[in-house]
N, C-alpha and C positions, 0 to 999 in steps of 0.2 A: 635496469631490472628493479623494479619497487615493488619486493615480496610483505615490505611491510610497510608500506604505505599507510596512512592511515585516510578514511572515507571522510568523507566532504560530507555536512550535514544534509546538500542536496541529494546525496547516493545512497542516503541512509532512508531519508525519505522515501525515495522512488523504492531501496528495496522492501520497505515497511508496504508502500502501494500496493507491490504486485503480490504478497503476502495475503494482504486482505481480500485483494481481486480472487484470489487463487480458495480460499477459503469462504468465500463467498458464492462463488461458483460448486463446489463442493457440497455446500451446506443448502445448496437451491432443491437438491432431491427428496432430503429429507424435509426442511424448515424453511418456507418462504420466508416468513416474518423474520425469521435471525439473519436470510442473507439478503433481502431487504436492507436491516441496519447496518451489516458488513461494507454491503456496499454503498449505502450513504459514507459511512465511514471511511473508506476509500476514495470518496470524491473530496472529503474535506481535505484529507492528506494532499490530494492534487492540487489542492486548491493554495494550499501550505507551498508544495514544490513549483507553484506557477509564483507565487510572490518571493522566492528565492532568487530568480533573473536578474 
C-alpha cells in the first residue's frame, strides 16, 4: 500500500498533459485562439514525457 508515495516526474507530467488537454477543450467554446495555444501546450509537455523513456 503506498498512500504516500511520492510521483515520478513522468506522472507529473502526463498529469500536467491531461490538465491542459482538458482545459483546452473547455476553452474551444468560448476562445479558439487560447485553446489553440493550450493545446500547442499540451503537445510540448508530450513531447517532454516521450523524452522521459
Amino acid at each position: 500500500m503506498n498512500l504516500f508515495k511520492r510521483k515520478s516526474k513522468k506522472e507529473k507530467l502526463e498529469i500536467k498533459y491531461r490538465n491542459k488537454l482538458e482545459e483546452a477543450y473547455k476553452m474551444s467554446t468560448v476562445n479558439r485562439s487560447k485553446s489553440d495555444e493550450l493545446t500547442y501546450e499540451a503537445e510540448q509537455i508530450l513531447k517532454q514525457i516521450e523524452n522521459e523513456k
